[in-house]
KOLKEMI-910401 format. One record per residue (C-alpha): residue number from 0; residue in three letters; x, y, z. Coordinates in nm, 3 decimals. Each point is the difference from the previous one (the first is absolute). Layout:
N
{site NUM "ALA" {X Y Z}}
...
This chain:
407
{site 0 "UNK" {0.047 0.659 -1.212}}
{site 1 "UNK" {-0.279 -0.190 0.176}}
{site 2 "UNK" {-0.345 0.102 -0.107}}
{site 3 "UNK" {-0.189 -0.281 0.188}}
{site 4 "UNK" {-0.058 -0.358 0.175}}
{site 5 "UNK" {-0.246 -0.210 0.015}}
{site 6 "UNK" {-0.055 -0.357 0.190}}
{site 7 "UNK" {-0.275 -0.208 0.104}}
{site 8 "UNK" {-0.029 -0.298 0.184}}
{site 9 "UNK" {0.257 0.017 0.229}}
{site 10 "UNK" {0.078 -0.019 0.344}}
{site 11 "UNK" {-0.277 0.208 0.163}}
{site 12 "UNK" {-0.088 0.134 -0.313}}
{site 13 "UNK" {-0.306 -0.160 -0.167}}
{site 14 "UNK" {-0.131 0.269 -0.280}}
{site 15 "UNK" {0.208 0.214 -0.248}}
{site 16 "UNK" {0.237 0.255 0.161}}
{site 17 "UNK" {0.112 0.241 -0.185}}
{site 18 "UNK" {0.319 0.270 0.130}}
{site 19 "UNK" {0.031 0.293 -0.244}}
{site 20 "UNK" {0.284 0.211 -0.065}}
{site 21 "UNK" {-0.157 0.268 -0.268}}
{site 22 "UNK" {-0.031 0.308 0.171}}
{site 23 "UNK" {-0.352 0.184 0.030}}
{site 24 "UNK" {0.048 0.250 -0.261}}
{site 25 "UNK" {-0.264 0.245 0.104}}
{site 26 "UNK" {0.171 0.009 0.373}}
{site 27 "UNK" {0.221 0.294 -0.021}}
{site 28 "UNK" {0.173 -0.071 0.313}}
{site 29 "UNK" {0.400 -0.075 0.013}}
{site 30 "UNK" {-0.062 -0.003 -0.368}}
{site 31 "UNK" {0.366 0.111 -0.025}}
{site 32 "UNK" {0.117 -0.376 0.170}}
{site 33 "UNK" {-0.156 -0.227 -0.273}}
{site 34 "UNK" {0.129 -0.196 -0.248}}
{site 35 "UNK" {-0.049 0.056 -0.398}}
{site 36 "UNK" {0.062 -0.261 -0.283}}
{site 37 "UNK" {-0.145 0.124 -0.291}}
{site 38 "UNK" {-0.348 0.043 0.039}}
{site 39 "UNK" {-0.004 -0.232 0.275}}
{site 40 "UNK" {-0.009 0.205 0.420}}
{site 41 "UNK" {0.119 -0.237 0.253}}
{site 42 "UNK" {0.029 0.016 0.378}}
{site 43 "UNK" {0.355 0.031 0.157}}
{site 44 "UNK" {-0.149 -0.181 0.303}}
{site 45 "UNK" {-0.263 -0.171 0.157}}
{site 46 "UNK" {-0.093 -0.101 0.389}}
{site 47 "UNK" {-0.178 -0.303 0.083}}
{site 48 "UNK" {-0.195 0.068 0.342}}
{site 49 "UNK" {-0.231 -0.239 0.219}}
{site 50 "UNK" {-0.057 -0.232 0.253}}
{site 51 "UNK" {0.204 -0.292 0.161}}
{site 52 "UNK" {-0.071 -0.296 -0.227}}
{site 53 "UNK" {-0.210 0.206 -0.275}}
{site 54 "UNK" {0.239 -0.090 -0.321}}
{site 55 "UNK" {0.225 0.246 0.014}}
{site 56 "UNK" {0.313 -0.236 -0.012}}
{site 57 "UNK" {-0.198 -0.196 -0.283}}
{site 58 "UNK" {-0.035 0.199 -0.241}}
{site 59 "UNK" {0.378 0.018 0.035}}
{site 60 "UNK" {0.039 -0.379 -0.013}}
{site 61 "UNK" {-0.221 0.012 -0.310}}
{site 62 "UNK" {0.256 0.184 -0.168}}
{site 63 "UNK" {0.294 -0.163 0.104}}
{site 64 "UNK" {-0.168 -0.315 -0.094}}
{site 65 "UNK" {-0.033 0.099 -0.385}}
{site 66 "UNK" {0.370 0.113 0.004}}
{site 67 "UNK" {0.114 -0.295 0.162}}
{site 68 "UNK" {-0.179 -0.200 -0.242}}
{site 69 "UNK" {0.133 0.162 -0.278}}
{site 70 "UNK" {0.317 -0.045 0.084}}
{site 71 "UNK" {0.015 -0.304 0.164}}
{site 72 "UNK" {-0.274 -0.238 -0.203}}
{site 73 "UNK" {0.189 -0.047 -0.305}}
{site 74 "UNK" {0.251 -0.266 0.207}}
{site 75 "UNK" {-0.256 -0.133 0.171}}
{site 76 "UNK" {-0.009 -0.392 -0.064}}
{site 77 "UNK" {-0.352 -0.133 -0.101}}
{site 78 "UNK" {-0.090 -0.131 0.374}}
{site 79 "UNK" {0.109 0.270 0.131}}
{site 80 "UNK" {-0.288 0.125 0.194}}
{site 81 "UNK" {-0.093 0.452 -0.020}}
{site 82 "UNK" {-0.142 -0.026 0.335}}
{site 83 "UNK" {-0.225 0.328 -0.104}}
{site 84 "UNK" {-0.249 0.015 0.344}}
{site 85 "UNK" {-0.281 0.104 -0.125}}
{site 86 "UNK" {-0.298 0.201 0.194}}
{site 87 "UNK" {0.055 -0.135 0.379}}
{site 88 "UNK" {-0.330 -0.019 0.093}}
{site 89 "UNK" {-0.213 -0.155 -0.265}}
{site 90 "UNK" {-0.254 -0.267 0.080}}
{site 91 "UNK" {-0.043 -0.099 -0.345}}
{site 92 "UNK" {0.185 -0.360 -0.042}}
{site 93 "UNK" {0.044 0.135 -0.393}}
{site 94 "UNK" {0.288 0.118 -0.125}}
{site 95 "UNK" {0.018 0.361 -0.100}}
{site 96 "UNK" {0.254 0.161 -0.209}}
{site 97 "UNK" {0.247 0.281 0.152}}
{site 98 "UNK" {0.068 0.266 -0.250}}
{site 99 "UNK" {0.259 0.228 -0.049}}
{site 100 "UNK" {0.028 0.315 -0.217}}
{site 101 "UNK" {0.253 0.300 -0.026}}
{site 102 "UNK" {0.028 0.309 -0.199}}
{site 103 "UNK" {0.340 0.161 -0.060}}
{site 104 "UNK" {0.196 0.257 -0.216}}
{site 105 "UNK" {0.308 -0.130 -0.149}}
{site 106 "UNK" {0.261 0.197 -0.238}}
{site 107 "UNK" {-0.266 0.211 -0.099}}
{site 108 "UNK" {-0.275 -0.265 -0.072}}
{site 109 "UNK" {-0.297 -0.111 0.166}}
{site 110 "UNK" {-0.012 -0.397 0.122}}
{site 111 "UNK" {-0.270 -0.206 0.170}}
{site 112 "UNK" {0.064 -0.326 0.119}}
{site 113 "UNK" {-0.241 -0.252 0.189}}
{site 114 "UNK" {-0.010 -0.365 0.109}}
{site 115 "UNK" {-0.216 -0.240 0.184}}
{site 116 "UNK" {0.042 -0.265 0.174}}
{site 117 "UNK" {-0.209 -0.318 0.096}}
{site 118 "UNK" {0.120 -0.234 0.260}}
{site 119 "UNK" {0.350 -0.086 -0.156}}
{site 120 "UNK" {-0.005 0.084 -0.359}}
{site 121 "UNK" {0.001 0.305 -0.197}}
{site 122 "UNK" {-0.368 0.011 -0.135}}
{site 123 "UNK" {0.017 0.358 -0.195}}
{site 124 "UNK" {0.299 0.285 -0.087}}
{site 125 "UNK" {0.014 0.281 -0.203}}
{site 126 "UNK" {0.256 0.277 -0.123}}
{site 127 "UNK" {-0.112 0.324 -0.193}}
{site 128 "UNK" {0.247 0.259 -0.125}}
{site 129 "UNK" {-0.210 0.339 -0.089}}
{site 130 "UNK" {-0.307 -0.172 0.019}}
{site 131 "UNK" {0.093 -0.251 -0.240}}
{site 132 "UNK" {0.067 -0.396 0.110}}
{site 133 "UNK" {0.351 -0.157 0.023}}
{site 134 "UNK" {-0.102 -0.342 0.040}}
{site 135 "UNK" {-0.277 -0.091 0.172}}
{site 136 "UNK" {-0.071 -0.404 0.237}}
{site 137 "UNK" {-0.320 -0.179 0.082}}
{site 138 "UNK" {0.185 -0.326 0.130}}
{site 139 "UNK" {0.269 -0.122 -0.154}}
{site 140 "UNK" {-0.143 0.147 -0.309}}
{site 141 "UNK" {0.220 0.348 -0.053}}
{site 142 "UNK" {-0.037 0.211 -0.385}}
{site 143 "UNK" {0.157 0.310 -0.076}}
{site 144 "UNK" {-0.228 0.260 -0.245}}
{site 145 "UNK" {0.204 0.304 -0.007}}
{site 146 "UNK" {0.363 -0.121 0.004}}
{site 147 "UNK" {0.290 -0.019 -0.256}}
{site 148 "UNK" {0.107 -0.249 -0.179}}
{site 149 "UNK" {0.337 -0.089 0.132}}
{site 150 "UNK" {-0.156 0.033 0.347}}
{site 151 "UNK" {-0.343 -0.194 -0.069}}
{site 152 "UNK" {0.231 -0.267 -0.137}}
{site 153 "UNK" {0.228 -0.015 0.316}}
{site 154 "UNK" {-0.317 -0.020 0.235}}
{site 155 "UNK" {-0.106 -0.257 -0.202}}
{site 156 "UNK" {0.265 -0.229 0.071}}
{site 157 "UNK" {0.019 0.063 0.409}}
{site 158 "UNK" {-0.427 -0.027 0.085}}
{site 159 "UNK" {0.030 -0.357 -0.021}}
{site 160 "UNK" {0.306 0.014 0.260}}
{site 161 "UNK" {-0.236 0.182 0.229}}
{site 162 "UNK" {-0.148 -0.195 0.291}}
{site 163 "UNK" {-0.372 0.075 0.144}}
{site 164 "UNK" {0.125 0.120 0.297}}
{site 165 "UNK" {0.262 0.261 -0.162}}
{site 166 "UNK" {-0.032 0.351 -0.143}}
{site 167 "UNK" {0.044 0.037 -0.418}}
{site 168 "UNK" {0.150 0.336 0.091}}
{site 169 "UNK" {0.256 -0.114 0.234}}
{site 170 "UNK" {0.080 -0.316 -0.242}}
{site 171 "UNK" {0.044 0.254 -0.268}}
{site 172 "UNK" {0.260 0.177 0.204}}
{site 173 "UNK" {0.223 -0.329 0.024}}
{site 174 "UNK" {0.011 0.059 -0.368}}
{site 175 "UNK" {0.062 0.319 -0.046}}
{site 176 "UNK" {-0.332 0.126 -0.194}}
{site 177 "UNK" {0.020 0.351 -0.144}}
{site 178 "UNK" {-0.397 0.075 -0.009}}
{site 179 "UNK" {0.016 -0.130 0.390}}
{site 180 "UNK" {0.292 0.146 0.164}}
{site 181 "UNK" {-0.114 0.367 0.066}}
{site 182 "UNK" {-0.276 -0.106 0.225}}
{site 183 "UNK" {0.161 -0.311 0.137}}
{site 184 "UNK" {0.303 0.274 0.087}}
{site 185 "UNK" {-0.169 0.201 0.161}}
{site 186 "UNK" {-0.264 -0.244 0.227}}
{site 187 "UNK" {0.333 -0.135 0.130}}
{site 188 "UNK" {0.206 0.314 0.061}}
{site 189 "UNK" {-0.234 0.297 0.000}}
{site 190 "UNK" {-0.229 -0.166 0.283}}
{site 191 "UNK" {0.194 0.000 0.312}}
{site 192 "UNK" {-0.202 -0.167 0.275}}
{site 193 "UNK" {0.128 0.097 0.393}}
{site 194 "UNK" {-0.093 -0.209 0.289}}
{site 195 "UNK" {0.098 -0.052 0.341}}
{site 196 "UNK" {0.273 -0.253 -0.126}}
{site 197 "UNK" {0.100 0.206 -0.246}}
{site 198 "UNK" {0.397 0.120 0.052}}
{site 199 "UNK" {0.237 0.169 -0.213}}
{site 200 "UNK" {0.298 -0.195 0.000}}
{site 201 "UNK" {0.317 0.191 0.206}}
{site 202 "UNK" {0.183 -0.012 -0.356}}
{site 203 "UNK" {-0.291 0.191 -0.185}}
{site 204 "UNK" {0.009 0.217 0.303}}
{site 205 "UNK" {0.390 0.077 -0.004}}
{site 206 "UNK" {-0.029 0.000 -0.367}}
{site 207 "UNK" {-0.256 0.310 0.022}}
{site 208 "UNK" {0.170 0.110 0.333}}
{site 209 "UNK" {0.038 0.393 -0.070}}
{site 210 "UNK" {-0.318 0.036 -0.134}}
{site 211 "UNK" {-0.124 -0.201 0.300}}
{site 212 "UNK" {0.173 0.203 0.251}}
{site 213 "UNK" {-0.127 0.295 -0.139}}
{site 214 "UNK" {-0.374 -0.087 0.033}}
{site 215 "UNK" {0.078 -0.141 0.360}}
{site 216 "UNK" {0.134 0.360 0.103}}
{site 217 "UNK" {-0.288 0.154 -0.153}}
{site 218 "UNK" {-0.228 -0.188 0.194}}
{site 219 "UNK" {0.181 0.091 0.282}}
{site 220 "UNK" {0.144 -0.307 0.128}}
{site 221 "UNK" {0.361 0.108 0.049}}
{site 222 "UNK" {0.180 -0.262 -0.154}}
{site 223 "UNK" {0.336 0.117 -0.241}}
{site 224 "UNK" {0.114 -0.334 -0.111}}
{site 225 "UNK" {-0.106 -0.354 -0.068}}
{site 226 "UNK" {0.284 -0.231 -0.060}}
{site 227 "UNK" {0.055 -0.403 -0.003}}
{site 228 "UNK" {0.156 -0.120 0.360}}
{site 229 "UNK" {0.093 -0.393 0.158}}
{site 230 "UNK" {-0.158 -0.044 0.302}}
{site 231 "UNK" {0.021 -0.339 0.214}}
{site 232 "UNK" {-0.337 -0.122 0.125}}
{site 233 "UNK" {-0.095 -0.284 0.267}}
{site 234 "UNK" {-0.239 -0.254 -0.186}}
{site 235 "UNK" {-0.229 -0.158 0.263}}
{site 236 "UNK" {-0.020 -0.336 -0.177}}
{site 237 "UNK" {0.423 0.002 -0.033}}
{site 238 "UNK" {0.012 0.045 0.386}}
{site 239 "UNK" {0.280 0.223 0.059}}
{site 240 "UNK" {0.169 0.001 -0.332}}
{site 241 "UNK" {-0.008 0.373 -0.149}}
{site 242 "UNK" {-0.074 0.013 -0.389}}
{site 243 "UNK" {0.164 0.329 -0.216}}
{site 244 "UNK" {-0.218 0.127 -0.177}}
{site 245 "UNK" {-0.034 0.301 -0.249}}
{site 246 "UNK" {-0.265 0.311 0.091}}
{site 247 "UNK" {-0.066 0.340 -0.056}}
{site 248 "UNK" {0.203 0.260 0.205}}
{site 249 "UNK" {-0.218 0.294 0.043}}
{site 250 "UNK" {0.208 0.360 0.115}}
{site 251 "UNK" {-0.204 0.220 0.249}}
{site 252 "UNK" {0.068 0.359 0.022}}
{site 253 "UNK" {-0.014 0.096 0.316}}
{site 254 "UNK" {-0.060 0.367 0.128}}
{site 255 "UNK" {0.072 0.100 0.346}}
{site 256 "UNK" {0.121 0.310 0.240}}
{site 257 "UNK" {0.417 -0.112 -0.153}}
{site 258 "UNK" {-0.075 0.040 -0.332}}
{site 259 "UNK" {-0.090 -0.303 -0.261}}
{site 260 "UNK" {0.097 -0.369 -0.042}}
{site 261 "UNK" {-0.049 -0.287 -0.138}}
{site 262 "UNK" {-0.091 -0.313 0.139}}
{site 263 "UNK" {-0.076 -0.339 -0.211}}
{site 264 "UNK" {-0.296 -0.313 0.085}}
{site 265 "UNK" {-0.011 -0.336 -0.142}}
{site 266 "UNK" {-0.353 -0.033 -0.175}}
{site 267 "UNK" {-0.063 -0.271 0.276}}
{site 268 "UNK" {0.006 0.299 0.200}}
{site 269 "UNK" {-0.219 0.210 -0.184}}
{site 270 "UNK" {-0.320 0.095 0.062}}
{site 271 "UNK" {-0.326 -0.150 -0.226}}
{site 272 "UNK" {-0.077 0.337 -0.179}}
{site 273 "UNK" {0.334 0.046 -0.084}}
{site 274 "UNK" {0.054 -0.335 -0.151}}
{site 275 "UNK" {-0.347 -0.005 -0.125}}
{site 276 "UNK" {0.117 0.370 -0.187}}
{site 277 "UNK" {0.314 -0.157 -0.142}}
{site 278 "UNK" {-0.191 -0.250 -0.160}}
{site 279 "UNK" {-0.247 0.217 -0.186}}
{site 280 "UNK" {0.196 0.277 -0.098}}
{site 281 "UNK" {0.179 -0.204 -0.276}}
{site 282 "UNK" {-0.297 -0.109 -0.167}}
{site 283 "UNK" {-0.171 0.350 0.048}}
{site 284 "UNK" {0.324 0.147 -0.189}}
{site 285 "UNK" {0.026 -0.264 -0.275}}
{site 286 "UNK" {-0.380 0.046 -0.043}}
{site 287 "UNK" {0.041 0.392 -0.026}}
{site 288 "UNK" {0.294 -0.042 -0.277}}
{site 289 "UNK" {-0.173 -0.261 -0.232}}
{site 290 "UNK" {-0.368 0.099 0.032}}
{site 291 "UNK" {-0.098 -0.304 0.217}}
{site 292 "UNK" {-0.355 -0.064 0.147}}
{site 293 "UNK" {0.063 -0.124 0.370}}
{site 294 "UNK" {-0.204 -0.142 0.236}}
{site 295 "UNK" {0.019 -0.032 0.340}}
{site 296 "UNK" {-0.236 -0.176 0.314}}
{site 297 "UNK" {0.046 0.226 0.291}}
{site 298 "UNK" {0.184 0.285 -0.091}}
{site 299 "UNK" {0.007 0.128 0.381}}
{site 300 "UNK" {0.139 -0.333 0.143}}
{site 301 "UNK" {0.271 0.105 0.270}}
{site 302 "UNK" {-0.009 0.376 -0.172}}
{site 303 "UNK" {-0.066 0.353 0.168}}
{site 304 "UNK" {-0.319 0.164 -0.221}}
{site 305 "UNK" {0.281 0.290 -0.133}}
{site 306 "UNK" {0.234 -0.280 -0.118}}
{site 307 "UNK" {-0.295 -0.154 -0.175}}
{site 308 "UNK" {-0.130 0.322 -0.157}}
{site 309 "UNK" {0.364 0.088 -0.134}}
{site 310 "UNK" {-0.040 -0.367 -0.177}}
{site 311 "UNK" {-0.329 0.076 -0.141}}
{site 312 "UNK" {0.124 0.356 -0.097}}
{site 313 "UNK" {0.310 -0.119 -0.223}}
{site 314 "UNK" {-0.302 -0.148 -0.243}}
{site 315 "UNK" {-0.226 0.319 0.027}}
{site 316 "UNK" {0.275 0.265 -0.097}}
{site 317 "UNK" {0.113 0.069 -0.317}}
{site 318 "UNK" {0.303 0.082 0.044}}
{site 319 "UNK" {0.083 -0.327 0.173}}
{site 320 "UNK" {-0.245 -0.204 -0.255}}
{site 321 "UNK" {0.146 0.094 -0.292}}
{site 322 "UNK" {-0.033 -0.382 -0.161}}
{site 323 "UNK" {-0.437 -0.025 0.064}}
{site 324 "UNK" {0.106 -0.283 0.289}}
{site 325 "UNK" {-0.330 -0.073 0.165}}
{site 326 "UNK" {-0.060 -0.126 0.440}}
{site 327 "UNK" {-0.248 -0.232 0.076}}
{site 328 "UNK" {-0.024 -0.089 0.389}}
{site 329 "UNK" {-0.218 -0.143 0.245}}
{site 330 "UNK" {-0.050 0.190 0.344}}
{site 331 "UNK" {-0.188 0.033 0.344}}
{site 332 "UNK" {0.141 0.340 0.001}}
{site 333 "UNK" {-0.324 0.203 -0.035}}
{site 334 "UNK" {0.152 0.347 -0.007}}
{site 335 "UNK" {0.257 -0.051 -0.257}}
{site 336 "UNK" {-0.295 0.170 -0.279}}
{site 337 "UNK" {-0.023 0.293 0.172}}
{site 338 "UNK" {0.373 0.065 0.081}}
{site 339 "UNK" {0.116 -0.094 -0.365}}
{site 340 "UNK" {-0.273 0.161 -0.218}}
{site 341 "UNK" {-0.136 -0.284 -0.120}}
{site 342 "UNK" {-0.258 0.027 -0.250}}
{site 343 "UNK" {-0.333 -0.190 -0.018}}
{site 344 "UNK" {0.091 -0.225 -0.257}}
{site 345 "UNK" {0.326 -0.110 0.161}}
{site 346 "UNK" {-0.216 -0.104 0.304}}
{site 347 "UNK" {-0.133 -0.364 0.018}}
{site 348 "UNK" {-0.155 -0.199 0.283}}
{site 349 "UNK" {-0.080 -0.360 0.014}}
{site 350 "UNK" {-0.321 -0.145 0.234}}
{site 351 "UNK" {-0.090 -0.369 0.053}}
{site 352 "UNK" {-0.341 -0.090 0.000}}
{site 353 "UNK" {-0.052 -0.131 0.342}}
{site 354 "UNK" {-0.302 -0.275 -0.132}}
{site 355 "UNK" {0.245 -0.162 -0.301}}
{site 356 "UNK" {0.358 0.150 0.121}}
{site 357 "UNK" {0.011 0.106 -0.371}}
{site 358 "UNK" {0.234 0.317 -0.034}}
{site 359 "UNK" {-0.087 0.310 -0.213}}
{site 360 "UNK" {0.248 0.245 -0.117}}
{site 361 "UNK" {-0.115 0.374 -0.084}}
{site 362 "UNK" {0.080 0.336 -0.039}}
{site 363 "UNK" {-0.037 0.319 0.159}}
{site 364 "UNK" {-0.179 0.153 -0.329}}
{site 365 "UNK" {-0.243 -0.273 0.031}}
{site 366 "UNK" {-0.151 0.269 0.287}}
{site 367 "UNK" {-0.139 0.322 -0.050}}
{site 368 "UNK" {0.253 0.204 0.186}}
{site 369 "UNK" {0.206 0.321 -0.062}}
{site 370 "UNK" {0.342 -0.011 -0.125}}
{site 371 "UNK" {0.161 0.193 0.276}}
{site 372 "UNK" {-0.154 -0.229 0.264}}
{site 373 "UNK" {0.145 -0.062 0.346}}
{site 374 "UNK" {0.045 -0.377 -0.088}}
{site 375 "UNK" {0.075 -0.164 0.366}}
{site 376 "UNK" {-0.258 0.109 0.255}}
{site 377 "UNK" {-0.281 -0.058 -0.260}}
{site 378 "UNK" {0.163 -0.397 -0.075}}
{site 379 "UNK" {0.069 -0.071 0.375}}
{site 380 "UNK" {-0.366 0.160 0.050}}
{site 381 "UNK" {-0.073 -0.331 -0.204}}
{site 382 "UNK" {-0.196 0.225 -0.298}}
{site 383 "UNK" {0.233 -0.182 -0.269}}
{site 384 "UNK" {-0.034 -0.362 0.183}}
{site 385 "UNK" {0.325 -0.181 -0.045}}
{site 386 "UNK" {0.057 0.035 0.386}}
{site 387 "UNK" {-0.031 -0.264 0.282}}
{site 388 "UNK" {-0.334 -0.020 0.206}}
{site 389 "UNK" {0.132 -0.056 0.413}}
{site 390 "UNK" {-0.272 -0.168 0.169}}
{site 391 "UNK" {0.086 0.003 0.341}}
{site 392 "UNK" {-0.275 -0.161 0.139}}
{site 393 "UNK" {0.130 -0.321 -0.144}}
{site 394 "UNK" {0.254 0.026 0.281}}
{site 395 "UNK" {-0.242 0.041 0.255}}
{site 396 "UNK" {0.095 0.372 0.054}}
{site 397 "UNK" {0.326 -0.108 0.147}}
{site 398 "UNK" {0.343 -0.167 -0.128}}
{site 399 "UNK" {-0.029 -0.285 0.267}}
{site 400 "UNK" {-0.356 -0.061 -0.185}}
{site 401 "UNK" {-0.219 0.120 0.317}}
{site 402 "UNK" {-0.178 0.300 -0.027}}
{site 403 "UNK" {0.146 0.257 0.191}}
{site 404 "UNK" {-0.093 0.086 0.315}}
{site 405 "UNK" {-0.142 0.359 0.099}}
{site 406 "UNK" {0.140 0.187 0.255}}
């Protein structure tokens, strides 16, 4: 269970962000959707709302950055280079230091993990179990105060084998560390990142194909079967040669004035919010079995508003949540609040400060407002910021950049 995340230094952002997943305990509102682990309340979701190039998408990154680096780093040779962009608009010809940090829940006990990075080496990390430190890196320099001794002694002999630019966590991993592979575990499987290039593979999706094509027909897209067809396609750069290749065959039910059939489409043929649907729904139901925190930049891409609030609503029920698996997404959907309930503390908003392009991420309950407000007139009304400012007269008035004429 993700309780929070924290980055700074990167990509448009400049200062400490912070995302936070621990539910406002003295809201009573939708009390009945959130999350409990011990004494610890957590959000079952959370929307990310603002403007066109505010940081939504990088706070996003941020986190996919640390998980890539935790899972990736440890193979990383020593000139291999972590490309970590720092804040994108910084005058200042010295080099700052992007940091990472993330909060999580894991078989009962309570992890934090941070790292930062300067230019291409690792300059600090730290792991704390319960408060207490796992090992602990300024450098290349890496001690371990609250371990045991058959694990201290096994991290012992690996820290030298780490290289500056690679994570002691994920070397640990290579070797199998007891004290290290709860956390590392869960960073790399619990965290499920969704982008636009993000696919399910056809097999996962034939593998999971009832359960699938039963969230397809409640969504109402009228499909009763998904099954793995040959099809012959015409690649332009082969001229007029036709390549077989092996696709999704997606069954239509079809209901007309004779009665019902069936009728099948290549997913060539498909439209984008279909294919876009397939895509998600496996990671939405392997996230609902096992308790997984996904997150997601643009939940509405190519998706009707209903489809999208059935998504949201498979996190915020019960019933369907059984497992405390938690939604994070990004959105320019501005209604989605008020037609799913959402609470104030599962509504954040990023704004870039127009004089440094620095972006800030806050919360609703960082404003004095009632819990049952109406949240999208008052945000598009621009009284939470986080929205674009149109200047027309930059135009001229008109699209052709003349002022328009009066009539």
């Amino acid at each position: 269970m993700l309780l929070d995340f924290t980055v700074s230094n990167y990509r448009s952002i400049r200062d400490e962000c912070t995302l936070s997943m621990e539910a406002y305990t003295k809201d009573r509102r939708n009390k009945e959707s959130l999350i409990r682990n011990g004494k610890e309340v957590c959000l079952p979701t959370a929307g990310i709302f603002g403007a066109n190039a505010s940081g939504k998408s990088a706070v996003i990154e941020a986190i996919d950055f640390l998980r890539k680096m935790v899972l990736d780093s440890g193979n990383y040779s020593e000139k291999k280079p972590i490309s970590c962009p720092g804040f994108a608009f910084c005058d200042n010809a010295k080099p700052r230091s992007s940091e990472f940090k993330i909060r999580f829940i894991s078989n009962g006990m309570e992890y934090a993990y941070s790292f930062s990075v300067l230019e291409d080496h690792i300059e600090e990390e730290t792991l704390r179990c319960k408060s207490k430190i796992v090992f602990r890196r300024s450098g290349q320099k890496i001690d371990f105060p609250n371990t045991s001794k058959t694990d201290r002694a096994r991290m012992e002999m690996i820290k030298d084998l780490v290289n500056p630019n690679s994570l002691f966590l994920s070397k640990c991993s290579q070797f199998q560390i007891p004290v290290t592979k709860i956390p590392f575990d869960w960073i790399a499987d619990s965290l499920v990142i969704v982008n636009s290039q993000t696919h399910a593979s056809n097999e996962k999706i034939l593998e999971l194909k009832e359960e699938v094509v039963k969230m397809l027909s409640a969504a109402d897209i009228g499909i009763s079967d998904i099954r793995e067809i040959e099809k012959g396609l015409r690649i332009r750069s082969a001229g007029t040669d036709i390549v077989t290749v092996k696709m999704l065959g997606i069954t239509h039910i079809i209901r007309g004035s004779e009665g019902e059939r069936t009728h099948e489409l290549s997913e060539d043929e498909e439209s984008d919010g279909t294919i876009r649907l397939l895509s998600l729904i496996p990671y939405w139901l392997d996230a609902l079995k096992k308790g997984k925190a996904v997150i997601i930049d643009e939940i509405e891409k190519h998706l009707h508003p209903a489809i999208v609030d059935y998504l949201i609503s498979l996190f915020t029920d019960p019933a369907d949540n059984a497992n405390g698996a938690q939604l994070i997404f990004t959105t320019h959907d501005a209604a989605i609040p008020d037609r799913t309930n959402m609470r104030r503390d599962q509504i954040w908003l990023t704004a870039r400060d127009p004089n440094i392009g620095a972006t800030s991420l806050y919360s609703l309950l960082d404003f004095n407002v009632r819990s049952d407000l109406r949240f999208t007139a008052n945000y598009l009304a621009g009284r939470f910021g986080a929205v674009p400012v149109i200047d027309r007269s930059r135009n001229g008035g008109g699209i052709d950049g003349e002022k328009e004429k009066s009539v």
